[in-house]
C-alpha positions as CSV (number, residue, x, y, z in Angstrom):
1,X,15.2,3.5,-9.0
2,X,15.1,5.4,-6.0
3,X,17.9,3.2,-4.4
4,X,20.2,4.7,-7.2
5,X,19.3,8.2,-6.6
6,X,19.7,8.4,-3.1
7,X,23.4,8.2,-1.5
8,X,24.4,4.9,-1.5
9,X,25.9,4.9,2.2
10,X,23.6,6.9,4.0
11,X,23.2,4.7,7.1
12,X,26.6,4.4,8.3
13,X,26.4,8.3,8.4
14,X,23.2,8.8,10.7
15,X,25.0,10.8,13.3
16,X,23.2,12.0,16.9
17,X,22.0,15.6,16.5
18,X,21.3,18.7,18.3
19,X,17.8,20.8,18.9
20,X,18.0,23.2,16.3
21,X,20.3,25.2,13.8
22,X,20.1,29.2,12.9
23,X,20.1,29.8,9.3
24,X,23.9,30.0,8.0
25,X,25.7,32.9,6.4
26,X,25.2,33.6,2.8
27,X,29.0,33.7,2.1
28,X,29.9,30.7,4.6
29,X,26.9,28.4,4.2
30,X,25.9,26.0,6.7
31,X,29.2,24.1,6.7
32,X,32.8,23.7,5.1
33,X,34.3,20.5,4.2
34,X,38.1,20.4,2.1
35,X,37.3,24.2,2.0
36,X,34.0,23.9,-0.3
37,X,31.2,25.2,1.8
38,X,27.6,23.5,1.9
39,X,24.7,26.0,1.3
40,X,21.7,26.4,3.0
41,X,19.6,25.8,0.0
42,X,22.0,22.2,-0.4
43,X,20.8,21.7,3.0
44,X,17.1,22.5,2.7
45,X,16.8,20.5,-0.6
46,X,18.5,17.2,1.0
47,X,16.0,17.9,3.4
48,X,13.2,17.7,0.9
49,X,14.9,14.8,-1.1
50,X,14.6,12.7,2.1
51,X,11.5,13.8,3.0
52,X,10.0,12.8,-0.3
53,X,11.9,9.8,0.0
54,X,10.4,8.9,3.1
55,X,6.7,9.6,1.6
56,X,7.1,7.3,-1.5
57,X,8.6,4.3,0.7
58,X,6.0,4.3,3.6
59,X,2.6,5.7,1.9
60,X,-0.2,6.6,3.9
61,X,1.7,5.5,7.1
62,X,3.9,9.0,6.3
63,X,3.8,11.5,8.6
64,X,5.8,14.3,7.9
65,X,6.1,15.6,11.6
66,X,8.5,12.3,12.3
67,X,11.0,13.7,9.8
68,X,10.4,18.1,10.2
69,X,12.4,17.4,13.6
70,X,15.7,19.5,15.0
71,X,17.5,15.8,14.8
72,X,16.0,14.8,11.4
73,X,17.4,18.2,9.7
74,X,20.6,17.4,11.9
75,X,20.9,14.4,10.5
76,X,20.7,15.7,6.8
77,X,23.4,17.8,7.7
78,X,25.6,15.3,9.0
79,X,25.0,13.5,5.8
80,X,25.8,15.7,3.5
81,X,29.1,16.4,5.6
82,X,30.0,13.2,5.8
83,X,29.4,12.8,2.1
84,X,31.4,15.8,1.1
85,X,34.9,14.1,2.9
86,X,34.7,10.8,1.4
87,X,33.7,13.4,-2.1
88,X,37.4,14.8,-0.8
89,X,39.5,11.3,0.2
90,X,37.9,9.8,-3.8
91,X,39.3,12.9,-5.0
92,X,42.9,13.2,-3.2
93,X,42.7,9.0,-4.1
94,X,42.3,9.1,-7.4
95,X,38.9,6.5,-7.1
96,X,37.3,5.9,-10.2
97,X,34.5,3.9,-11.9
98,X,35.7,2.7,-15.4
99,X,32.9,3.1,-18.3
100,X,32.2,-0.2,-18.7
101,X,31.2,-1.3,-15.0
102,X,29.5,2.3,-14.8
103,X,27.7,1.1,-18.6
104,X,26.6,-2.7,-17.1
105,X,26.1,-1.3,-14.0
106,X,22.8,1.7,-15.5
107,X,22.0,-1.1,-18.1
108,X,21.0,-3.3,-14.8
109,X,18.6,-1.3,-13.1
110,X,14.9,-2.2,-13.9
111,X,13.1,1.3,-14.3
112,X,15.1,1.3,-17.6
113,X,14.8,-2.1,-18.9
114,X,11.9,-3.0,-21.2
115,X,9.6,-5.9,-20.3
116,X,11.9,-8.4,-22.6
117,X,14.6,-7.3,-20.1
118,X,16.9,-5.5,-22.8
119,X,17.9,-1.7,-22.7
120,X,15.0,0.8,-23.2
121,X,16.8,4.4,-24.0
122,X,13.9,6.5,-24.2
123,X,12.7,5.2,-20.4
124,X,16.1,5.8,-19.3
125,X,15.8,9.5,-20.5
126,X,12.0,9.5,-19.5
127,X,13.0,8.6,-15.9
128,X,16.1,10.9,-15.8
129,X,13.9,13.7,-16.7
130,X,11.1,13.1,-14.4
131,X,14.1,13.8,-11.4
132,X,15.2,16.6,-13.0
133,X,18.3,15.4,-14.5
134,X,20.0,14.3,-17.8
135,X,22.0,11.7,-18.2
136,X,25.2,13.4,-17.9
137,X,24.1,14.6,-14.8
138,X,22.9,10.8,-13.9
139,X,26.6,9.4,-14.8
140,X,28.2,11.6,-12.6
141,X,26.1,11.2,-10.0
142,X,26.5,7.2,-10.4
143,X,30.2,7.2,-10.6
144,X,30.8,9.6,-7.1
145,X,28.3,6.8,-6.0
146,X,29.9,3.6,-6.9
147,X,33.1,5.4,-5.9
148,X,31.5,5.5,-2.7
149,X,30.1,2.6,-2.4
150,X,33.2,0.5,-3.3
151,X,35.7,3.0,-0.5
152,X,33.0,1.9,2.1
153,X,32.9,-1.8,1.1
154,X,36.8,-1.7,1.5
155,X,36.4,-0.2,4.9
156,X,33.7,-2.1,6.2
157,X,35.4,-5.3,4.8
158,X,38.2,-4.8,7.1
159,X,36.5,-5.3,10.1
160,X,37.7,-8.3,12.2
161,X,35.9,-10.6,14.6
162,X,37.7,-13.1,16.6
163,X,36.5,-16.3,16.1
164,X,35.9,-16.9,19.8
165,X,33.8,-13.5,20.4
166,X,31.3,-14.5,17.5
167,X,31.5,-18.2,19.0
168,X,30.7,-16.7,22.6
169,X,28.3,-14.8,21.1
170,X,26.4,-17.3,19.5
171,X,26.6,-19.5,22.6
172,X,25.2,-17.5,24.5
173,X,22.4,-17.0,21.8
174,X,21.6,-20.9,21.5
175,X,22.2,-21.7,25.9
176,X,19.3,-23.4,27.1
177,X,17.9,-23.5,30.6
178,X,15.6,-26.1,32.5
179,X,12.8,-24.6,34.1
180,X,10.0,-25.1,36.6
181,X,7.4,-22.7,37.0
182,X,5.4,-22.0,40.5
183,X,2.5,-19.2,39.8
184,X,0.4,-17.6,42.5
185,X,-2.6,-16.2,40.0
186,X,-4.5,-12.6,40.8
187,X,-7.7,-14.4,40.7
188,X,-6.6,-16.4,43.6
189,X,-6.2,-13.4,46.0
190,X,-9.4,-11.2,44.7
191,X,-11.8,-12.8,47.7
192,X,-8.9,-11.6,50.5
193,X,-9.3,-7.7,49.1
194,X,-11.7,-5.7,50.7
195,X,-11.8,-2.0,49.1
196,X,-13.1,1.0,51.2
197,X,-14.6,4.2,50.4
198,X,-11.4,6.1,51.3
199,X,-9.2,3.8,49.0
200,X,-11.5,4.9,46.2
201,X,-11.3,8.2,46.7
202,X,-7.1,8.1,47.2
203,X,-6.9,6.5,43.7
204,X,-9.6,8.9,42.4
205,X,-7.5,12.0,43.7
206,X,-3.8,10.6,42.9
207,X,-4.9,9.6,39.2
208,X,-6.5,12.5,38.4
209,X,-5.5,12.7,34.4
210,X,-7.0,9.1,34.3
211,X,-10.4,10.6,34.6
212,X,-10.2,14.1,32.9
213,X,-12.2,15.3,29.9
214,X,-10.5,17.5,27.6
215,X,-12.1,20.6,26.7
216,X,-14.1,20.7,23.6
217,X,-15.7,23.5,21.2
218,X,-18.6,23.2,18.9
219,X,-17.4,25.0,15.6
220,X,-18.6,27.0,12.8
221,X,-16.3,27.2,9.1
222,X,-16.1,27.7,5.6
223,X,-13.5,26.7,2.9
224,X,-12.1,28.3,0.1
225,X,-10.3,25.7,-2.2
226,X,-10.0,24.6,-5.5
227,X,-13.3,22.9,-5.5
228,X,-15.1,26.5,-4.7
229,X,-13.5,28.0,-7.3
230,X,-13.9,25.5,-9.8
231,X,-17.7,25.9,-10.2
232,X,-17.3,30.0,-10.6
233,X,-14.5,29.4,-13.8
234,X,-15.6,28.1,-17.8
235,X,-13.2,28.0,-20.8
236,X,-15.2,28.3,-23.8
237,X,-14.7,26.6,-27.1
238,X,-13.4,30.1,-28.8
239,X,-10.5,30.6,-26.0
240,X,-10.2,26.8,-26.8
241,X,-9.6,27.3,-30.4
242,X,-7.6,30.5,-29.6
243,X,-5.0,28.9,-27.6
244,X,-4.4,26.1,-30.5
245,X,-4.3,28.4,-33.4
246,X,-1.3,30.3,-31.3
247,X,0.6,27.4,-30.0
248,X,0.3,24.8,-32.7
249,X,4.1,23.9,-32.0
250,X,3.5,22.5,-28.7
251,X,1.0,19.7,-30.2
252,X,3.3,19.0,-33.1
253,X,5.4,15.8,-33.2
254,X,8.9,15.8,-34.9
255,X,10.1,12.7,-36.4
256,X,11.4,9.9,-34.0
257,X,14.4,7.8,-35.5
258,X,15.7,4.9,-33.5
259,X,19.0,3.3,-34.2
260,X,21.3,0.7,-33.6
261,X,25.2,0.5,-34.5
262,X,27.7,-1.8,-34.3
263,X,31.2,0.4,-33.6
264,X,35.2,-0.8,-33.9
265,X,37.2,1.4,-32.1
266,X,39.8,3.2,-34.2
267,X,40.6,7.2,-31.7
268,X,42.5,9.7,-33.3
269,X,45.8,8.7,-32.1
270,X,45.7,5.2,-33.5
271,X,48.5,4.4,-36.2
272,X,47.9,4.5,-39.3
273,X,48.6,0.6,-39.1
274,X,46.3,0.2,-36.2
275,X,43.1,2.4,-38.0
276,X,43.7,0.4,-41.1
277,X,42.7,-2.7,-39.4
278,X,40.0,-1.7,-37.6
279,X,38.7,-0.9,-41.2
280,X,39.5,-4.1,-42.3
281,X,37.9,-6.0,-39.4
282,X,34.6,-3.4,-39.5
283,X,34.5,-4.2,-43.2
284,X,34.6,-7.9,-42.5
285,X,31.3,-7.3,-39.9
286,X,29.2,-5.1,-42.4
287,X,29.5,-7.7,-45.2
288,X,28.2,-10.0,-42.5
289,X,25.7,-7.7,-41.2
290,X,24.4,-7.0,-45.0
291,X,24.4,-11.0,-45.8
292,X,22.3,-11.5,-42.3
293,X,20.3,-7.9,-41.6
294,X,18.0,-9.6,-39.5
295,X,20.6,-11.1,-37.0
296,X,22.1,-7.3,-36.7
297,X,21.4,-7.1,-32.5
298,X,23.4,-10.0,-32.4
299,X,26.3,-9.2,-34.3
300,X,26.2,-6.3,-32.6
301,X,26.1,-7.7,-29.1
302,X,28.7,-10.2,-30.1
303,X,31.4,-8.0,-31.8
304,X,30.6,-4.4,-31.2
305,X,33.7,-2.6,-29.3
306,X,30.7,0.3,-27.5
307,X,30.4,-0.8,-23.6
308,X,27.7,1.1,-23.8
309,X,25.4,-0.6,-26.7
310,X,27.0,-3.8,-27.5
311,X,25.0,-5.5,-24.4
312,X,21.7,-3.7,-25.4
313,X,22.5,-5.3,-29.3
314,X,23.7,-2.6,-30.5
315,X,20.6,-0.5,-29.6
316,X,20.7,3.7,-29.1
317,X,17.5,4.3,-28.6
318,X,16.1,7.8,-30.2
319,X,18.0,9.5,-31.5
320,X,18.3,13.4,-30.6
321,X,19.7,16.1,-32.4
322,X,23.6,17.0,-30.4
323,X,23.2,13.1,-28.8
324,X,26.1,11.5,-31.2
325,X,29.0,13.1,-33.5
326,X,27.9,14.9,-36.6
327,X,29.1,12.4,-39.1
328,X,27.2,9.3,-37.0
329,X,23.9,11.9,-37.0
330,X,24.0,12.8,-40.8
331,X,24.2,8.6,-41.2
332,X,21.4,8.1,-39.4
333,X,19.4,11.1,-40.6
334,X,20.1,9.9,-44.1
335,X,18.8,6.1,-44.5
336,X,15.2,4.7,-44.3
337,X,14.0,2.1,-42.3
338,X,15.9,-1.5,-41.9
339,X,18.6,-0.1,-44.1
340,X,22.3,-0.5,-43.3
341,X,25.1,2.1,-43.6
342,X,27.9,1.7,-45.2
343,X,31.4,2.2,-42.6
344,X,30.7,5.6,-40.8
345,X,34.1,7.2,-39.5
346,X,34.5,9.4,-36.5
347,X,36.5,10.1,-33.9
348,X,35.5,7.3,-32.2
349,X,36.4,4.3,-35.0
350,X,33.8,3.3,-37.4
351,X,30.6,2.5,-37.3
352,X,28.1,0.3,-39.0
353,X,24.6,1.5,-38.2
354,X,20.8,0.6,-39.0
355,X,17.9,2.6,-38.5
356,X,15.1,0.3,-36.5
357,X,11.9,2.6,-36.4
358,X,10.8,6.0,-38.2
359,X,7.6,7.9,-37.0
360,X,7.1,11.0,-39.1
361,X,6.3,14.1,-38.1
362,X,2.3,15.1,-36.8
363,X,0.1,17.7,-35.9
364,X,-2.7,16.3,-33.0
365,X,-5.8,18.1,-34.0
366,X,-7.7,20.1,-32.4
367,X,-10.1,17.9,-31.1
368,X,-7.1,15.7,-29.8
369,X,-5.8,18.0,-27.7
370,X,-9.0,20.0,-26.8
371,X,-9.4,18.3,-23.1
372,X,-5.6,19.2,-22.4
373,X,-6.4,22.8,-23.6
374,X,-9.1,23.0,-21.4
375,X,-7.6,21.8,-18.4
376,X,-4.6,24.0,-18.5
377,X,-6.9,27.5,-19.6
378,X,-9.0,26.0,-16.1
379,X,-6.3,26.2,-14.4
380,X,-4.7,28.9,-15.4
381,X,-7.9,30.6,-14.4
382,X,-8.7,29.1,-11.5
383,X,-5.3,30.5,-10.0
384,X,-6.0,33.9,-10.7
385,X,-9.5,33.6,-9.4
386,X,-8.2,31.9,-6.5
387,X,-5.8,35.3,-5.4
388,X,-9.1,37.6,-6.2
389,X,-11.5,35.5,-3.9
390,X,-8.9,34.7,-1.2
391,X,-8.7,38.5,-0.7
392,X,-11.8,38.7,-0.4
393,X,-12.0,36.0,2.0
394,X,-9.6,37.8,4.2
395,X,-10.8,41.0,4.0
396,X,-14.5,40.2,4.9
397,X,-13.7,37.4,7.8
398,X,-12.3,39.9,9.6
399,X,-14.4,42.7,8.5
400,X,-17.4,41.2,9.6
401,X,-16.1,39.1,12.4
402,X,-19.8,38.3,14.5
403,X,-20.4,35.7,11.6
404,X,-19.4,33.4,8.7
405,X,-22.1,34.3,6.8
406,X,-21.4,37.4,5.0
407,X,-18.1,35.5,3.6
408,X,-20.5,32.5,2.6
409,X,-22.9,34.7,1.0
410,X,-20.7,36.5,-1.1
411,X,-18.3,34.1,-2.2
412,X,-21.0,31.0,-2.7
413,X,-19.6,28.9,0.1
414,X,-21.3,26.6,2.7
415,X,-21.0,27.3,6.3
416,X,-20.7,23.7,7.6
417,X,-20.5,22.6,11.6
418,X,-18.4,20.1,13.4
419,X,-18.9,19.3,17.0
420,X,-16.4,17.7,20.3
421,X,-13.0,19.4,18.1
422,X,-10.3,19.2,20.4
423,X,-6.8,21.8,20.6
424,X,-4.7,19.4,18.8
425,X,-5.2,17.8,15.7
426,X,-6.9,14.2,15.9
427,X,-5.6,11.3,13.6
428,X,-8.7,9.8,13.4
429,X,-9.8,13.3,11.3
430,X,-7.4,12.5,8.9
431,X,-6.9,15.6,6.4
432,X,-9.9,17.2,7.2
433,X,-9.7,21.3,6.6
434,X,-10.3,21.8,10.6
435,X,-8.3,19.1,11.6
436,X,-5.4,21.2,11.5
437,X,-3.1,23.0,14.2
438,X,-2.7,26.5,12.5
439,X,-6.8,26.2,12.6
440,X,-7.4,25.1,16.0
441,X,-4.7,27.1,17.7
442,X,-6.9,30.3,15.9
443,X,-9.9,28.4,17.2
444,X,-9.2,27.8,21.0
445,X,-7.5,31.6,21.1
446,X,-8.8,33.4,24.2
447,X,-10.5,36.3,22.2
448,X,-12.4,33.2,19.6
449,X,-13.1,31.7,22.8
450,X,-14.5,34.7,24.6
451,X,-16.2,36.7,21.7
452,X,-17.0,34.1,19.4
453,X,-15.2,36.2,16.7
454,X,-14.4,34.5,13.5
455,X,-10.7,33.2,13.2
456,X,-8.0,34.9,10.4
457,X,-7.9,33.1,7.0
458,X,-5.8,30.2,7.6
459,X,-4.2,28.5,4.9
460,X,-4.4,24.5,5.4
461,X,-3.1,23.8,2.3
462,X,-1.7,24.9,-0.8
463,X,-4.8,26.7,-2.1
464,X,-6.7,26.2,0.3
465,X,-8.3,28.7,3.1
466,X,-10.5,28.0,6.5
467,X,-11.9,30.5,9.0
468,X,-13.7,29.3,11.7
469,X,-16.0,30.8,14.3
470,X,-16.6,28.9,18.0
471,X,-20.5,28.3,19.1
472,X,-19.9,26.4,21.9
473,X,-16.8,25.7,24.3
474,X,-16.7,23.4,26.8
475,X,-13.7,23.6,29.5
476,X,-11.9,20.6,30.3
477,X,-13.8,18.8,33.3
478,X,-13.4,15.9,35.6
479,X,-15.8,12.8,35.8
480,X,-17.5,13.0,38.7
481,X,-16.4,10.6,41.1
482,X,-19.8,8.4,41.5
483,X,-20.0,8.1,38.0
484,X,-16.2,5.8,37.8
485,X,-16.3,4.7,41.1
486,X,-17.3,1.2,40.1
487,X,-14.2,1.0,37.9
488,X,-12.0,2.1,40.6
489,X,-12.9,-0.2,42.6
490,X,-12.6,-2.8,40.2
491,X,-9.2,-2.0,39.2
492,X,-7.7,-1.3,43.0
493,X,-9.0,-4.8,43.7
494,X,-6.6,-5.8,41.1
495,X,-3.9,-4.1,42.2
496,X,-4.3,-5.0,45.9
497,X,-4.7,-8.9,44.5
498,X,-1.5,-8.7,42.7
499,X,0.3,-7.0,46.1
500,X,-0.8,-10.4,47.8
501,X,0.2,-12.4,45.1
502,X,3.8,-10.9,45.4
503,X,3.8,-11.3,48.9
504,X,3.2,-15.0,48.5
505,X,5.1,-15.4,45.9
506,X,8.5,-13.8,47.8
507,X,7.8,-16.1,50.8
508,X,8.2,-19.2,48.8
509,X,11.0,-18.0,47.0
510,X,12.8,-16.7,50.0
511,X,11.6,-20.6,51.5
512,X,12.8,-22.3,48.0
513,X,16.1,-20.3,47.9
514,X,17.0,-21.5,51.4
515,X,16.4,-25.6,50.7
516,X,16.4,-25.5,47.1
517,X,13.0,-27.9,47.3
518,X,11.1,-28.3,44.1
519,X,8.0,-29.1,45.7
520,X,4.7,-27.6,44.0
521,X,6.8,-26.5,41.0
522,X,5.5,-27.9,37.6
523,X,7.2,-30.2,35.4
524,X,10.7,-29.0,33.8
525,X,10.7,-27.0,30.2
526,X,13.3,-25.5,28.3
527,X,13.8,-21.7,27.6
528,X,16.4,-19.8,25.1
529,X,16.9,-17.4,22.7
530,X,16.3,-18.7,19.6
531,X,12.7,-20.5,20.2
532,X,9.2,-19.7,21.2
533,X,9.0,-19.1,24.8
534,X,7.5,-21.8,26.6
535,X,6.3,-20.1,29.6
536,X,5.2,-16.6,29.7
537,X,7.5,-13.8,27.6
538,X,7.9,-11.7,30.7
539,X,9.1,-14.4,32.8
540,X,11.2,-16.2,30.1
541,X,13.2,-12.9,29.7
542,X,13.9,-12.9,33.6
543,X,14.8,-16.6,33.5
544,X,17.5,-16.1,31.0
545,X,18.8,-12.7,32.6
546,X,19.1,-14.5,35.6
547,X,22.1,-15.4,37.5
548,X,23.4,-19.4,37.1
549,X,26.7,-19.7,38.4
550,X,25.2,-21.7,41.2
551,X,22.3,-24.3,40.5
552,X,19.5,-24.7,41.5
553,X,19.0,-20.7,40.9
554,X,15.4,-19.1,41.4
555,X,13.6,-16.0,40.2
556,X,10.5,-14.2,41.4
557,X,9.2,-12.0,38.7
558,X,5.5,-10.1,38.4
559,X,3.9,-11.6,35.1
560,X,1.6,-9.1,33.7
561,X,-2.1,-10.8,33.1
562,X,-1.7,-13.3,35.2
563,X,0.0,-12.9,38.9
564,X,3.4,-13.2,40.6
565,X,6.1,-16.2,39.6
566,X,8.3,-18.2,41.4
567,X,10.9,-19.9,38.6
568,X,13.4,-22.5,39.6
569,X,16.6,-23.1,37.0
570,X,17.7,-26.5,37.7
571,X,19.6,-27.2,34.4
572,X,22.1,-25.3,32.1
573,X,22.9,-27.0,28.6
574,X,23.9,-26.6,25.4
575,X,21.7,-27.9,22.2
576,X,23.1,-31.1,21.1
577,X,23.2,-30.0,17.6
578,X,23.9,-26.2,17.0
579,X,22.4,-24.3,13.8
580,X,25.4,-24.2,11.7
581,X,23.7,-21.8,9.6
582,X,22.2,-19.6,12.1
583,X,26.0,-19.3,13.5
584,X,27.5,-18.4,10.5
585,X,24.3,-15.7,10.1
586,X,25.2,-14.5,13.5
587,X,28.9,-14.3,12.6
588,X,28.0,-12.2,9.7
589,X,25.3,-9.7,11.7
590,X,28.1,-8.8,14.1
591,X,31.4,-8.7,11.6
592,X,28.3,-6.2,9.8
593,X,28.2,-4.4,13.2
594,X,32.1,-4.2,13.9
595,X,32.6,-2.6,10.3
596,X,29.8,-0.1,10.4
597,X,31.7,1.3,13.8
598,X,34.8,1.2,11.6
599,X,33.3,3.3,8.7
600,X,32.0,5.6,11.1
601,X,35.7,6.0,12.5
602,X,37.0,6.7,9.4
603,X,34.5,9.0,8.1
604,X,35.6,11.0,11.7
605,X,39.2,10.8,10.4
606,X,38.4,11.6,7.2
607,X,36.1,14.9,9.0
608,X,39.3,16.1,10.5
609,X,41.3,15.5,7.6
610,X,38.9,17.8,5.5
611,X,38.8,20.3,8.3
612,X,34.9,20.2,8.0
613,X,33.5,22.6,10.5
614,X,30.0,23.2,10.8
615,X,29.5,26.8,10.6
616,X,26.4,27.3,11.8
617,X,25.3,28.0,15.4
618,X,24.8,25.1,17.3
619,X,23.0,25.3,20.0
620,X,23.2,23.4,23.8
621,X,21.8,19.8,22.9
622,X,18.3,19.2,24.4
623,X,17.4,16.3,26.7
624,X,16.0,14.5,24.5
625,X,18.7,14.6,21.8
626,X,21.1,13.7,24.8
């Protein structure tokens, strides 16, 4: 479902952005595209579309900060620029989407099917609504879709390859390359390294970050959320019993009709020759449809002239009052259970319709409903309760700033501890209260620093407050140099084996360059592209980067783990019997490749065309944007 409600052709708009934008201009918005401007609330709620996009697809590996970025809101904007002059070309084109492939194509998508697969009308409403939107709203938003999508296929489509670039593509893809492999390991070298005092101490004072500790702070804090509040707020039965005897409608049912109808198209401007037989065939179907009631879905799916129903057998799901024409309504309204109409006229034809399910009208009781009363009366409560205490909150944290205890007192809250907090938030502490930036940049402030004052209120989260008082700072420090010398000399011995190692290493290169001997090489493998490296990953990339118009060639490369190597190419093939499938894969990945950087050309063309003109300021790009 989520594919359908988000645009359709997003990635071949993902444009490079710049730092930041200023707000835009109330009467210009952010942007004008065909001479229709794009607000900054359009903006800001794309934003938030993608955001929560983001969130549902990726779960607890969403972080927000990835996407609340200068580029990421840049992006957005692109989009929705982009959008709105393809929104123009459709429109200056004349693009449409026909009912019936805009009908098969809602009818296909699971969140509204039922289990058996068929049609479920009320989901479809049910799913509609939970987005905000009803389905006339949904079939718009479908049609500029598919309009969309089908423009972007053309383009894309296209696209054109040469045969012999895809061919020398994949060649040089599947090119395979005989190689020996001469290694000179660290551990070889460690004996010849003798490490003194004074290298120690260089490495200690040239790395200096390596051995820092961060400064930490032992910290006092309290919490006002939900939770707090909860256990100061009851609903009693009475307001209970109150709240249903004064809003009895809300817990009342109205009777649910579903339907099915079998329609022959007859509109308004049919002859009278034409209307006649439509009668005379829809006649012909209700006589059937009365002599076989049970086989009604498939009569319906079979000869029913409604795109909309005839694949879903006929089936309209409940019915709501303003959904059809009066004179199909009053039908429907009219007969009981498994009974079939007689021929319904409207504007549309005429209809033959049953009515599949009836669920009368019902009160839930009291006691049905109680829990839900409860909850919401809670709630209701617990937000007002929460603005009276979170005043108070304020007002007596910084009142009676030597301490959190006052605040604790008074508002029944725990004063709780946590030790070795750093300035910046820590994954590893999740969503805790203090684990958050607001918080800590109030906590490692000079003046909570220096006089151990409590912090302002802080707001964490929605509803929820922290103040915070320091009781013990640590400044950042440096290890002491006795206490890591042991490791620095362990890792300078490393480096000082591997410098050896590429010393011996570039003397028998240098030596197997000049005869092009193979002696003390091991035995020849093959490396390419498309299988599992043979010899190390590092080296395998070098070997095949390297350069072969003159054999034997040779490679010295530094391969991590294990030492320096010495790799002689002595062969250059191709496989005897190429992946076909693979090649026409490859052909496909960069005709993909050509035709995205022709959509993105023509969205450009169409950008001028629409004069789009982003009106906000923009600006000088950072370097890390560039």
């Amino acid at each position: 479902m989520q594919i359908f409600l988000m645009l359709l052709i997003v990635p071949s708009f993902v444009l490079v952005g710049v730092s930041s934008y200023q707000s835009g201009d109330a009467a210009t918005g952010v942007a004008m595209v065909d001479g229709r401007k794009i607000t900054q609330q359009e903006w800001e709620e794309a934003q938030r579309q993608q955001i929560d996009r983001y969130r549902q697809q990726m779960g607890d590996q969403f972080d927000q900060k990835m996407f609340d970025t200068p580029e990421a809101r840049q992006a957005v904007l692109d989009n929705l620029v982009a959008e709105r002059a393809l929104e123009a070309e459709i429109k200056r084109s004349h693009l449409t989407v026909n009912d019936a492939t805009l009908a098969q194509t809602i009818a296909g998508i699971d969140a509204f099917k039922k289990p058996d697969g068929s049609f479920d009308m009320e989901q479809y409403k049910a799913v509609l609504a939970a987005q905000g939107m009803s389905p006339a709203m949904f079939d718009a938003r479908m049609r500029r879709d598919m309009a969309m999508q089908q423009l972007n296929n053309a383009v894309q489509a296209s696209a054109f390859v040469p045969r012999t670039v895809s061919k020398r593509l994949s060649d040089v893809n599947d090119q395979e390359r005989e190689v020996q492999e001469l290694v000179f390991p660290v551990s070889d070298f460690v004996s010849q390294v003798k490490v003194t005092d004074e290298m120690v101490k260089a490495y200690y004072d040239k790395n200096a970050a390596l051995f820092a500790v961060p400064e930490r702070a032992k910290v006092e804090y309290v919490v006002l959320d939900a939770a707090a509040v909860e256990s100061q707020v009851t609903v009693s039965d009475a307001e209970v019993a109150d709240f249903y005897t004064k809003n009895q409608q809300r817990f009342g049912a109205p009777e649910r009709r579903t339907a099915s109808h079998i329609l022959i198209n007859a509109n308004k401007s049919a002859s009278a020759a034409d209307k006649a037989a439509a009668k005379q065939k829809a006649e012909a179907i209700l006589a059937e449809v009365r002599a076989n009631p049970a086989n009604f879905a498939a009569i319906a799916k079979a000869k029913s002239q409604d795109p909309g129903s005839a694949e879903l057998g006929g089936d309209l799901g409940v019915v709501e009052k303003g959904a059809f024409v009066p004179s199909v309504e009053d039908a429907i309204a009219k007969l009981k259970q498994g009974e079939i109409s007689g021929l319904v006229e409207s504007e549309f034809g005429y209809h033959i319709i049953t009515v599949t399910s009836v669920v009368p009208a019902a009160t839930k009781s009291l006691d049905e409903v109680k829990g839900e009363i409860t909850a919401e009366l809670k709630k209701a409560k617990m937000s007002k309760k929460f603005s009276e205490l979170a005043e108070v909150f304020t007002d007596t944290v910084y009142e009676q700033s030597d301490s959190l205890k006052p605040v604790a007192d008074k508002l029944k809250l725990t004063v709780q501890t946590v030790d070795n907090l750093a300035r910046t938030p820590s994954p590893a502490l999740a969503d805790a209260p203090y684990n958050n930036a607001k918080f800590l940049q109030a906590v490692f402030a000079d003046d909570s620093l220096k006089n151990k004052r409590n912090t302002e209120a802080i707001e964490v989260a929605p509803s929820t407050l922290v103040a915070g008082r320091v009781v013990e700072f640590k400044p950042a420090t440096k290890r002491p140099l006795a206490e890591v010398d042991a490791a620095i000399r362990q890792r300078v011995t490393i480096e000082e084996a591997v410098k050896l190692a590429r010393k011996a290493g570039e003397v028998k290169l240098a030596a197997a360059k000049a005869s092009g001997d193979a002696a003390g090489f091991a035995a020849p493998v093959v490396v390419s592209r498309t299988k599992q490296p043979t010899i190390n990953p590092t080296a395998a990339l070098a070997v095949l980067k390297a350069d072969v118009s003159k054999l034997p060639a040779y490679v010295g490369v530094e391969v991590p783990g294990m030492g320096y190597g010495v790799y002689r190419i002595g062969k250059v093939a191709m496989p005897a019997a190429p992946d076909a499938a693979r090649r026409a894969a490859e052909a496909e990945q960069i005709a993909g490749v050509v035709g995205q950087q022709e959509m993105y050309g023509f969205i450009e063309a169409l950008k001028q065309k629409a004069k789009a003109k982003i009106t906000v300021e923009q600006p000088a790009k950072t370097d890390a944007a560039n």
